[in-house]
C-alpha positions in Angstrom: 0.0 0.0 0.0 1.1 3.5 -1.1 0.9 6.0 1.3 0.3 9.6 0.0 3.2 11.9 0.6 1.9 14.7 2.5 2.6 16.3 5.5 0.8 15.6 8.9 -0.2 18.3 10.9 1.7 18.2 14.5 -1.8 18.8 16.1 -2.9 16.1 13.6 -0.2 13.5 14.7 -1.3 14.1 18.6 -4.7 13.5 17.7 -3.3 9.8 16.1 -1.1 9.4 19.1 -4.4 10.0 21.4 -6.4 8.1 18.8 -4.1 4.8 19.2 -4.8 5.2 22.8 -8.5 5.0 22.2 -7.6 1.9 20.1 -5.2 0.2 22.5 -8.1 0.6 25.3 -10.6 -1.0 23.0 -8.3 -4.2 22.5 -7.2 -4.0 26.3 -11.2 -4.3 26.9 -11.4 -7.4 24.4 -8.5 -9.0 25.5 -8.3 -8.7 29.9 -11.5 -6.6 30.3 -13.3 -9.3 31.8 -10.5 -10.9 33.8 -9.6 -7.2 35.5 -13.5 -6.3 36.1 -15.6 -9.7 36.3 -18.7 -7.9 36.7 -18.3 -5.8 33.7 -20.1 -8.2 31.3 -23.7 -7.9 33.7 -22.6 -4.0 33.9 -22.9 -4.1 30.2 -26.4 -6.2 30.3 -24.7 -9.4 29.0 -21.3 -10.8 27.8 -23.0 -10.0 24.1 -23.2 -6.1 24.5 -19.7 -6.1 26.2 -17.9 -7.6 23.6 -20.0 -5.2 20.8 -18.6 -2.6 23.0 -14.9 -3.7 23.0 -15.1 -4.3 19.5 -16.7 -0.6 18.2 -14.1 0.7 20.4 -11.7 -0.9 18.5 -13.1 0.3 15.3 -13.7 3.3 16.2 -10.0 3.7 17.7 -8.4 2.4 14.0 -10.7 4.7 12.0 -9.7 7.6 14.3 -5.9 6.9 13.6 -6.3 6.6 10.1 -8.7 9.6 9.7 -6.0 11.7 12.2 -3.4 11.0 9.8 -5.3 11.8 6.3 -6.2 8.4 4.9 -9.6 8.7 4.7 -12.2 10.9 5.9 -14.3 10.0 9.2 -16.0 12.2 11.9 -12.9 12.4 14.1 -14.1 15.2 16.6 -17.9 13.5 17.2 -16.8 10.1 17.5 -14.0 11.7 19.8 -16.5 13.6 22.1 -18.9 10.6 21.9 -16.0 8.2 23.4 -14.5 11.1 25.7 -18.6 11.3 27.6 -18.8 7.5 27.8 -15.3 7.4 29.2 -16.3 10.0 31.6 -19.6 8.4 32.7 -18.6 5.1 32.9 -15.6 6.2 35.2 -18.0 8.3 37.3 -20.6 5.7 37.6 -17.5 3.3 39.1 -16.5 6.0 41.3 -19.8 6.1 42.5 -21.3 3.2 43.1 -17.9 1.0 43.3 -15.4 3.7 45.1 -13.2 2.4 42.5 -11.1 4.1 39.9 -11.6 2.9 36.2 -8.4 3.6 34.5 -9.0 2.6 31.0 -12.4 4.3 31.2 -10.7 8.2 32.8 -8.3 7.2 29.9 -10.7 7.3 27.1 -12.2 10.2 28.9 -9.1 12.3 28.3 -7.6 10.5 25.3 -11.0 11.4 23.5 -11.1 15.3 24.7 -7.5 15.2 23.5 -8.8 14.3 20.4 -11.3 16.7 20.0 -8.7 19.4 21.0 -6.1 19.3 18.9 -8.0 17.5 15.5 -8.4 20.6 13.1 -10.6 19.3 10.1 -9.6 21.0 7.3 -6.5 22.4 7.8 -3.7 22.6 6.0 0.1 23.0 6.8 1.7 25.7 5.2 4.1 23.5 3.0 0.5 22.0 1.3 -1.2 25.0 0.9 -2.3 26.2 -2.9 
């Protein structure tokens, strides 16, 4: 596979650092998720809907790298915010009702706002520009 040659965006290449952390914690959640919290598969209403989760997490985590780096278009900064709230709610909910600390959920939380942050659709570095 050819890649194009074009420059990345600094703010464009934090975003696809960030975004390979979304995509790491998707694959973490697939491959030890239910080992490190047993009760996350009933939190998730079923061994089913957790693995759907770990899975579009680790979708949406390789479409946000490739997207961050200029491959192919996707909705970085929605899908972003989306995965930065349920990061934050799932890690408030444990903190909650648990008195636990969810790392790999407080880590989607701020990986995703990261995201969002620095992803600048549409612009251009000054060597590309016409």
């Amino acid at each position: 596979m050819q890649f194009p040659d074009r420059h990345v965006p600094l703010r464009h290449a934090i975003a696809a650092a960030l975004s390979a952390l979304i995509l790491f914690v998707g694959v973490v959640h697939e491959v030890v998720g239910s080992t490190l919290y047993p009760a996350g598969p009933a939190y998730f209403g079923g061994s089913l809907y957790w693995h759907l989760a770990g899975v579009a997490l680790t979708v949406a985590g390789a479409l946000l790298v490739g997207s961050t780096l200029g491959l192919f278009p996707f909705p970085v900064r929605v899908a972003a915010a989306v995965i930065c709230v349920a990061g934050a709610f799932i890690a408030a909910d444990d903190f909650v009702t648990k008195r636990q600390f969810h790392l790999f959920a407080f880590t989607l939380c701020l990986a995703g706002a990261g995201v969002v942050v620095s992803f600048r659709p549409g612009r251009r570095s000054p060597e590309n520009a016409t």
